[in-house]
C-alpha positions as CSV (number, residue, x, y, z in Angstrom):
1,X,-12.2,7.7,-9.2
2,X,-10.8,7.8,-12.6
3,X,-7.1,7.7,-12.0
4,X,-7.0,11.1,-11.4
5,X,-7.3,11.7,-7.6
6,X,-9.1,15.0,-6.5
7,X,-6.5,15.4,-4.0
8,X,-3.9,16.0,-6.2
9,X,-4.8,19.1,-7.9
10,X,-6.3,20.3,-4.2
11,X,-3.2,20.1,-2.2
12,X,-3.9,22.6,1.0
13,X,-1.3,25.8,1.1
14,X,-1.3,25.3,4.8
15,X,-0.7,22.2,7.1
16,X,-3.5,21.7,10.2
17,X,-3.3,24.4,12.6
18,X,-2.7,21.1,15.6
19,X,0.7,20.6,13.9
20,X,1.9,24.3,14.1
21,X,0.9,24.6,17.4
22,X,3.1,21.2,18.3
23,X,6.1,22.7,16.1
24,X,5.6,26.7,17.9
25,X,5.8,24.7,21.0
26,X,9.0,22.8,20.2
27,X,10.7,25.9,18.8
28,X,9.3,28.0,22.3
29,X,10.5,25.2,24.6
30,X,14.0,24.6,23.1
31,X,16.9,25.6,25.1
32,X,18.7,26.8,21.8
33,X,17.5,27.5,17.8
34,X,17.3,24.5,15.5
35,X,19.3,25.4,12.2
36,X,18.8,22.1,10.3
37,X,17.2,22.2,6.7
38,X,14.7,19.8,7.8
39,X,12.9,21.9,10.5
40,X,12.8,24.6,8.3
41,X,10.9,23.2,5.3
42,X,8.2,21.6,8.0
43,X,7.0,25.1,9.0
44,X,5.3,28.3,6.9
45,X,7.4,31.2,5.6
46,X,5.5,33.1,8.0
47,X,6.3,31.1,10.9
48,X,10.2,30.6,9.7
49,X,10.0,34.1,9.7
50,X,8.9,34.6,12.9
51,X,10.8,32.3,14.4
52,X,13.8,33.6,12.9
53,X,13.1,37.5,14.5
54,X,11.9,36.0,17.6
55,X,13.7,33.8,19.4
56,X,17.0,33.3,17.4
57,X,19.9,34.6,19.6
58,X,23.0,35.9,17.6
59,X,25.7,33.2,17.1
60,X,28.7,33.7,19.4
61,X,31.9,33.7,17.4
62,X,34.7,32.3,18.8
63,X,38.7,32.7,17.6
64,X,40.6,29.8,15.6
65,X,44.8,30.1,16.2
66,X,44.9,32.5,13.2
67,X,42.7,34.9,15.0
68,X,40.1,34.8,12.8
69,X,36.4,34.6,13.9
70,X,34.5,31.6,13.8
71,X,30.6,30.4,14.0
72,X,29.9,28.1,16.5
73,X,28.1,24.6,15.1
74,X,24.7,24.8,14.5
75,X,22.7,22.1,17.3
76,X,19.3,21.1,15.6
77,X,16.5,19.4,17.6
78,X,16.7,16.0,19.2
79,X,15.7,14.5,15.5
80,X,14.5,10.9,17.2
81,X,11.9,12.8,18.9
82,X,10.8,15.5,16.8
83,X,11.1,14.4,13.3
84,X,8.5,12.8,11.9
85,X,9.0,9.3,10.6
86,X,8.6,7.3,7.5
87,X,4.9,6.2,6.0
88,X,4.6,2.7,5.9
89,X,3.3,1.3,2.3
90,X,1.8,-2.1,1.4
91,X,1.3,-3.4,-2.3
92,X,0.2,-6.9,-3.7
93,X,0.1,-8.0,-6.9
94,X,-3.3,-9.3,-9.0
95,X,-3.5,-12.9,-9.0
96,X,-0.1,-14.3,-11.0
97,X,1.0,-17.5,-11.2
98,X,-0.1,-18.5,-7.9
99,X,-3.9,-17.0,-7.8
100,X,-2.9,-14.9,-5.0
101,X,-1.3,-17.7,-2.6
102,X,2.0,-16.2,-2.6
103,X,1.4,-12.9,-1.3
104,X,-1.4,-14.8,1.3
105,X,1.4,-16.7,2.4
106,X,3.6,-14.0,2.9
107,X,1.0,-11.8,4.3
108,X,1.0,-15.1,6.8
109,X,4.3,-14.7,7.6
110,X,4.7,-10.8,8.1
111,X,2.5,-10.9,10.3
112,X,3.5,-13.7,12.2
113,X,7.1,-12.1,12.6
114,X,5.4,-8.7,14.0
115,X,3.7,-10.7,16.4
116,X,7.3,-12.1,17.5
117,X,9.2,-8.5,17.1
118,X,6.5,-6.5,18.8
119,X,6.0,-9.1,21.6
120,X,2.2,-8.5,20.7
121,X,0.1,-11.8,20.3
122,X,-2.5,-9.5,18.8
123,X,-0.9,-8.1,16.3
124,X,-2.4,-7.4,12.7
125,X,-0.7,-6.6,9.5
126,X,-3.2,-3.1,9.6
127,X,-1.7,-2.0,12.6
128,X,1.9,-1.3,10.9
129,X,0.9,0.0,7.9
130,X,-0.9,3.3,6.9
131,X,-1.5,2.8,3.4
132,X,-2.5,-0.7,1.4
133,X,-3.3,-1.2,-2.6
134,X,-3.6,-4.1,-3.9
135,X,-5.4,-5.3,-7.3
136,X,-7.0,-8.4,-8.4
137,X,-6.0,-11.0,-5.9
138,X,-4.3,-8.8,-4.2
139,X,-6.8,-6.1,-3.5
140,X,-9.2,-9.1,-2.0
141,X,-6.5,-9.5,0.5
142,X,-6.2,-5.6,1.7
143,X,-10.1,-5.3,1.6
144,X,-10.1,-8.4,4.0
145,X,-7.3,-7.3,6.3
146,X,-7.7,-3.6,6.4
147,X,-12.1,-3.1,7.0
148,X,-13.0,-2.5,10.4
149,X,-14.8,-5.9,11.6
150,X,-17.7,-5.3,14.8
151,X,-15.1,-5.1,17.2
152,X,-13.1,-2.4,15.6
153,X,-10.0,-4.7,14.6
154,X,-9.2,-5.6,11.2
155,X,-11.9,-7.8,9.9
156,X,-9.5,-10.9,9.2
157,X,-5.7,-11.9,10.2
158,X,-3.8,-12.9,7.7
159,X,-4.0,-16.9,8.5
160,X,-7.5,-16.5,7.6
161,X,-7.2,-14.1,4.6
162,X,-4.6,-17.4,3.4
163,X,-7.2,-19.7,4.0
164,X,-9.8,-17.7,2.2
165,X,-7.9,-18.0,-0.9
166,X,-6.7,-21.2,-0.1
167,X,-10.9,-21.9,-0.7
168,X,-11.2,-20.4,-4.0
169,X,-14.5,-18.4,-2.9
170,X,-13.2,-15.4,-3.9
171,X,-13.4,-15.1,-7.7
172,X,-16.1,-13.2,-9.7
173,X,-18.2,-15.7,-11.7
174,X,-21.2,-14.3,-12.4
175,X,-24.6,-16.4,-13.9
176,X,-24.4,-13.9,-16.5
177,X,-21.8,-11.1,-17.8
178,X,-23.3,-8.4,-15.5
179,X,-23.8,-9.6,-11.8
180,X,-22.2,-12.2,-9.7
181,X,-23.3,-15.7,-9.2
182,X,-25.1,-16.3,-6.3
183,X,-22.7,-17.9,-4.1
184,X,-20.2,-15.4,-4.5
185,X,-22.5,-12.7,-4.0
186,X,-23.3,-14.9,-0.1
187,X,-19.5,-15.0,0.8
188,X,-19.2,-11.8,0.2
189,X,-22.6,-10.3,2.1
190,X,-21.0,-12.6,4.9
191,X,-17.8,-11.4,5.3
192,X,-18.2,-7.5,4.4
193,X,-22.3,-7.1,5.2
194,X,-23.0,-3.6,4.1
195,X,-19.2,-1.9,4.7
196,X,-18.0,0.3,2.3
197,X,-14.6,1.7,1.5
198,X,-15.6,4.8,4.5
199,X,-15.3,1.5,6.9
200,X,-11.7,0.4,6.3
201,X,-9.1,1.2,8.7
202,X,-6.3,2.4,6.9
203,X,-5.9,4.3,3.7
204,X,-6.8,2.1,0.8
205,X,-6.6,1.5,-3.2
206,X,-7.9,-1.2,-5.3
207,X,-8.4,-0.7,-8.9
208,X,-10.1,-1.9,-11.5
209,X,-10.7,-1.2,-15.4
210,X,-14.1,0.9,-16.3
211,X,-15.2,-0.1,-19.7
212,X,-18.0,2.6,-18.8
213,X,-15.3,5.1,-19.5
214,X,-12.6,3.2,-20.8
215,X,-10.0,4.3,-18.0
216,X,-8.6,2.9,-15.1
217,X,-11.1,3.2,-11.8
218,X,-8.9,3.2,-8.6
219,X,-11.2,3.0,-5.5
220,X,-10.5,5.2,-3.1
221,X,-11.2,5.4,1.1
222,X,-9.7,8.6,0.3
223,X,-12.2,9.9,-2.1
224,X,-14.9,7.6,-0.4
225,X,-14.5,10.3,2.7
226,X,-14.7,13.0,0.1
227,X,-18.3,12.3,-1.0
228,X,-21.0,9.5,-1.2
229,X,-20.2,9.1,-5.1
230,X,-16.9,7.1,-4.8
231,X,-18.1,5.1,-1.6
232,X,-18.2,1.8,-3.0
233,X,-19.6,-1.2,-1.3
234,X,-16.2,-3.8,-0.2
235,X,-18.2,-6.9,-1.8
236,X,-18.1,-5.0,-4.8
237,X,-15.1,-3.9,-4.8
238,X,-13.9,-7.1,-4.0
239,X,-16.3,-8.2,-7.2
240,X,-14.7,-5.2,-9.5
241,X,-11.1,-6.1,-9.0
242,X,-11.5,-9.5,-9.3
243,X,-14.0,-10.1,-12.3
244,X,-11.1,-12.4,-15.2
245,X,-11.8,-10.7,-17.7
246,X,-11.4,-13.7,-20.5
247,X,-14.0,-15.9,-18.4
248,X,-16.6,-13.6,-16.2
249,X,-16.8,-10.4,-18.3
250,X,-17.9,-7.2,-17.0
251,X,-19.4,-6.2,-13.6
252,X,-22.0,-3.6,-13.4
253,X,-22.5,-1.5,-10.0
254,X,-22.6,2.0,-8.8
255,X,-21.5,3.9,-5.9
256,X,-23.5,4.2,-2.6
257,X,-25.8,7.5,-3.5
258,X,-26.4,5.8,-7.1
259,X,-24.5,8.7,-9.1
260,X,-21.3,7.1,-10.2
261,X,-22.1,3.7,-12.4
262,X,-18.7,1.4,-13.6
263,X,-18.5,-1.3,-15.8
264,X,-15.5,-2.9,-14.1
265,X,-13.2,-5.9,-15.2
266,X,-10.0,-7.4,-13.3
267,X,-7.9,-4.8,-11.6
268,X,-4.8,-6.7,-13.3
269,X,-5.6,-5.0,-16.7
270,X,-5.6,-1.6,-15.2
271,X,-2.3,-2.3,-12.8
272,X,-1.1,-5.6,-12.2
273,X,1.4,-3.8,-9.6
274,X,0.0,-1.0,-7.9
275,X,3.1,-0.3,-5.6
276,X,3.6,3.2,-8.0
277,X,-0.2,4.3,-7.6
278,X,0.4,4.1,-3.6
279,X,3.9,5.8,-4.0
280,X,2.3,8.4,-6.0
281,X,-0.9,9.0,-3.8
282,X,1.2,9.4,-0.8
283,X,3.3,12.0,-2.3
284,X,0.9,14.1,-3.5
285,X,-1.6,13.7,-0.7
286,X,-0.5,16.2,1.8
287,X,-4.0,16.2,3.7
288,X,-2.6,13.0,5.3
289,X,0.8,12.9,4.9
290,X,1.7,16.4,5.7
291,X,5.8,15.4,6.1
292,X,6.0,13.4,3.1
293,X,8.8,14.9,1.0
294,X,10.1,11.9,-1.2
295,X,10.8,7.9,-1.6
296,X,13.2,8.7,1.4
297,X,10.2,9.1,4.1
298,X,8.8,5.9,2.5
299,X,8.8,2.1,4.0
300,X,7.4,-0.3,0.9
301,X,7.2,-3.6,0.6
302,X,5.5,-4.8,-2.6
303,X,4.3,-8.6,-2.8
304,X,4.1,-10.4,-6.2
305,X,2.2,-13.6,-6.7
306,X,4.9,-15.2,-9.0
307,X,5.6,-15.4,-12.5
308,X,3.2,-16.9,-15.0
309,X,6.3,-18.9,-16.4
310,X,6.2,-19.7,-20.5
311,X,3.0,-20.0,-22.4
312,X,1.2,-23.0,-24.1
313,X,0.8,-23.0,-27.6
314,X,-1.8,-25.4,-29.6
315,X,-0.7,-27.4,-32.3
316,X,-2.9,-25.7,-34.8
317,X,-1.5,-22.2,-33.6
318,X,1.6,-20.4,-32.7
319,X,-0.5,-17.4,-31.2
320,X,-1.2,-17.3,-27.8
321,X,-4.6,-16.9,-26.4
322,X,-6.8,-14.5,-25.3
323,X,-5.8,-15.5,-22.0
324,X,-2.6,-15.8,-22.0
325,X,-1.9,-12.4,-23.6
326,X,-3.6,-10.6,-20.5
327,X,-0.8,-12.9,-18.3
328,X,2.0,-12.0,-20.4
329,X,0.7,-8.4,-20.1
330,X,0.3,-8.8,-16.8
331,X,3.6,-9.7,-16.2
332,X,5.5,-7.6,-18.1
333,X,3.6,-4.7,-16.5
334,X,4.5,-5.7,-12.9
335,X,7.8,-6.3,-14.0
336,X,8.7,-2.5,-15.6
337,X,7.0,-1.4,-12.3
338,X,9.1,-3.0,-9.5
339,X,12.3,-1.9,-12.0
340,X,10.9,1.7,-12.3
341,X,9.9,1.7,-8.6
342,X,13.6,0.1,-7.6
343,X,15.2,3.2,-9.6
344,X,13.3,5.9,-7.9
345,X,14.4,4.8,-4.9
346,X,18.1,4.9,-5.9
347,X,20.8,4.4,-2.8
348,X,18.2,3.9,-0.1
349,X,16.4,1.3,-2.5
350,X,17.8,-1.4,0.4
351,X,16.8,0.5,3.7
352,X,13.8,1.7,1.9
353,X,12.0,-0.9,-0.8
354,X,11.3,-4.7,-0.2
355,X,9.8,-6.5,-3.7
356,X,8.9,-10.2,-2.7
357,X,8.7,-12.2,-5.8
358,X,9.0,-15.6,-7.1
359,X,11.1,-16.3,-10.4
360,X,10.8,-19.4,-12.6
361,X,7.1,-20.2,-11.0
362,X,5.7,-22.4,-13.8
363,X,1.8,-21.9,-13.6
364,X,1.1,-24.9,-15.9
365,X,2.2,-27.1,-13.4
366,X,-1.4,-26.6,-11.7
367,X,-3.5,-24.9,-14.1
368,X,-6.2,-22.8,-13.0
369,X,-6.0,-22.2,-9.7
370,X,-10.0,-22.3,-8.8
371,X,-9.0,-24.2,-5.9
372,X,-11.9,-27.0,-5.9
373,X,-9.6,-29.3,-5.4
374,X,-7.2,-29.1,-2.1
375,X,-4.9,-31.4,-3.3
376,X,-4.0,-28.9,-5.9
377,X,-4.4,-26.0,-3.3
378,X,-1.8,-28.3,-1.2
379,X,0.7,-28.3,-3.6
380,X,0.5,-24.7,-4.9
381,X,0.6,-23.7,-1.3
382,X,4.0,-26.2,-0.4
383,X,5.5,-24.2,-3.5
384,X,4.9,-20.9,-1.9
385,X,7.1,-22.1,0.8
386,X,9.6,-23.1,-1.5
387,X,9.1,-19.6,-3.5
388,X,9.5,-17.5,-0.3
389,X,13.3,-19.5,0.5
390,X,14.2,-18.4,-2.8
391,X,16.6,-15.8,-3.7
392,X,14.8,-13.4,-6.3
393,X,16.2,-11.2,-8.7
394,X,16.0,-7.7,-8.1
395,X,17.0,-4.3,-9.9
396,X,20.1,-2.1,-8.6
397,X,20.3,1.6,-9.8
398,X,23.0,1.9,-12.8
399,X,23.7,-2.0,-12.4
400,X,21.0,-3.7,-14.0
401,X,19.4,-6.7,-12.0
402,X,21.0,-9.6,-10.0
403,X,20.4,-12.1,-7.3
404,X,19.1,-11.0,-3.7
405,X,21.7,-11.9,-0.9
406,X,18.4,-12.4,1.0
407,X,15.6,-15.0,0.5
408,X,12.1,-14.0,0.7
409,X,11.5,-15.2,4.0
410,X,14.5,-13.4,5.1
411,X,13.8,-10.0,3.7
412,X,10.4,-10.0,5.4
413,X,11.5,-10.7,8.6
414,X,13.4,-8.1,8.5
415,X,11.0,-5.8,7.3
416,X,9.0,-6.7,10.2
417,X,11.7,-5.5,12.6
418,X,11.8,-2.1,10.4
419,X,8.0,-1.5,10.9
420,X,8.4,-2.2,14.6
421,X,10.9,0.0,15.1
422,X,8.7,2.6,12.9
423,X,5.9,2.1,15.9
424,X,8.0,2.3,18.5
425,X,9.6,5.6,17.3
426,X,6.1,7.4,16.7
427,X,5.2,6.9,19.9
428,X,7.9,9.5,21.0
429,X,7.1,12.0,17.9
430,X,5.9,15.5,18.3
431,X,4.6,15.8,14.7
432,X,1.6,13.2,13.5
433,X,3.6,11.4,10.2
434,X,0.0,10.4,9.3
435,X,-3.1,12.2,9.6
436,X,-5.8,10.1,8.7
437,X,-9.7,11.2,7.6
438,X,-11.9,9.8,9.6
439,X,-15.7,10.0,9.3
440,X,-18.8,8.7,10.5
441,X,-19.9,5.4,8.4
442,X,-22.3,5.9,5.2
443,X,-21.9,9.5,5.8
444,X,-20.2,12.8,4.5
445,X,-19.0,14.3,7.6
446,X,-15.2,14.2,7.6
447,X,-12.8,15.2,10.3
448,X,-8.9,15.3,11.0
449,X,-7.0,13.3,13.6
450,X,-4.5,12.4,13.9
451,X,-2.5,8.4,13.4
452,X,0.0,7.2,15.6
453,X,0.1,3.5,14.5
């Protein structure tokens, strides 16, 4: 799609009937009339109405010492069990400093600290979130945690998305400036066979840059579900959001049913941070996030792959290269983002907004990271570690930006604990905070259920 998602301008005027049958039933079985704002913007005019005439007994006034009448205190629902809860965002940066590693090796440890919170050896990083985007680097790692494998789990954990990286298989080079080299086109087939974006567990966004159309592309399991001409195949997507721009050149491919044709280049030019393209889908996407009012109702955590630190300059010229511009770009981009992000978020930035990033990363200190060697993989890998006990910089509203109290590491163990407690609280919820499309694979017939994990 070109970043303009067709469920934006067709937002439904009315939620599933499953969810006002769950909230007539609360409203029928309570033993006295919830007043609270929040149950009254979650139902129809027609129902508030009703509702209102029905069964709303006339409050009993009782007398202050003055005499004067007074309204008893309004007594809303039980919100733990009846409110619906907040929807749970991922977002990783394109490759940065550290090709990726970074956000791997945080991946790594998320998950591992779910597996201790939740008790659950089993654990995966798709089971506590409901939407992922990632770009470049970073959307190889959702489409490789978040596509259902042959047993219905996620297709890798994140100890083996890290390891995938760690490898360097992952990169677009193609034998020529239109299709992938060989071997990358094997790894690929390997991992993904013939999934498309309709196969992926969770909703998901990768983008990329269409020189077909000169616009953004952002692929879409939404839109996938919608029709056969934005169900891309994962390889390629993978292929599309990776493809460097200043080395491989473009990527040819079209969509499942042959009618949509891109010409696609790294998903870093296009959005280097995608953490505002997931904030913005889930807003506007009230097919599947009926209760979604604002940044409030959202969990994020956004992971960046480091900084790509200053910039070489040959002795012949002061201007930087082709390269490098796209890097500084890059950066700057995914900078203004997590600032802009931070903002919106205002006072429940802390309770609400996680950015994992690594400041001072100098990139020259390994060059490429094509990670042939795994000496070099070693080393970039021990200074993810010492990236994720760092104290980052972050922005605070009206104050500018200054150093976490937290390290990394810290911050996403307790974000772990925050999306446990998320599962555990759904699990007692009358209304569905997610209602996820689902649809037969390679096909067009879509149906509502609804998510509870």
């Amino acid at each position: 799609m070109l970043l303009k998602d067709p469920l934006f301008s067709s937002i439904p005027s009315s939620l599933p009937s499953f969810i006002f049958s769950k909230i007539s039933t609360v409203t029928e079985n309570s033993s006295r009339p919830s007043t609270s704002t929040s149950s009254a913007t979650r139902s129809s005019p027609s129902s508030r109405a009703a509702s209102s005439s029905a069964t709303a007994p006339t409050p009993t006034p009782s007398s202050s010492s003055t005499g004067i009448p007074l309204l008893s205190s309004p007594q809303p629902l039980n919100p733990p069990k009846t409110l619906p809860g907040k929807v749970r965002i991922l977002s990783i940066d394109s490759g940065g400093a550290t090709d990726g590693i970074l956000s791997a090796r945080s991946l790594a440890l998320l998950e591992d600290s779910l597996r201790r919170t939740s008790h659950n050896p089993d654990a995966r990083i798709a089971d506590y979130f409901d939407v992922v985007s990632g770009s470049g680097a970073g959307g190889v790692l959702a489409a490789l945690l978040f596509t259902r494998g042959d047993d219905g789990r996620p297709l890798l954990s994140a100890a083996e998305a890290q390891r995938f990286l760690e490898a360097g298989q992952w990169r677009s080079i193609p034998a020529d400036i239109r299709r992938p080299r060989v071997e990358e086109e094997r790894v690929y087939k390997k991992l993904f066979s013939e999934n498309t974006l309709k196969d992926t567990l969770k909703t998901v966004l990768v983008p990329c840059y269409d020189l077909a159309s000169n616009a953004p592309f952002l692929f879409s399991r939404a839109d996938a579900l919608e029709t056969d001409g934005y169900d891309f195949r994962m390889r390629e997507v993978c292929f599309a959001t990776s493809a460097d721009p200043t080395t491989v050149g473009a990527i040819e491919m079209r969509s499942v049913d042959g009618r949509t044709r891109i010409v696609a280049v790294d998903g870093g030019v296009a959005m280097s941070n995608p953490t505002a393209a997931a904030i913005t889908h889930v807003l506007n996407n009230k097919q599947e996030f009926p209760f979604c009012r604002g940044v409030e109702d959202l969990l994020v955590v956004s992971l960046g792959n480091g900084e790509s630190g200053s910039v070489r300059l040959s002795r012949r010229s002061s201007t930087p290269s082709a390269g490098e511009f796209v890097r500084i770009a890059g950066d700057g981009v995914s900078d203004m983002v997590d600032q802009a992000v931070s903002m919106s978020f205002g006072h429940c930035r802390a309770s609400n907004y996680v950015r994992i990033q690594a400041n001072g990363f100098r990139g020259k200190k390994f060059g490429s990271a094509k990670y042939s060697n795994s000496s070099k993989a070693k080393k970039v890998l021990d200074f993810a570690d010492e990236m994720l006990a760092q104290k980052n910089m972050e922005s605070i509203l009206f104050q500018g930006k200054r150093i976490s109290e937290k390290t990394n590491a810290e911050k996403l163990e307790w974000f772990a604990g925050e999306l446990v407690k998320e599962q555990e609280r759904r699990k007692s919820s009358v209304f569905p905070t997610v209602v996820l499309k689902q649809a037969t694979p390679r096909t067009s017939s879509v149906t509502l259920t609804s998510s509870s994990g």
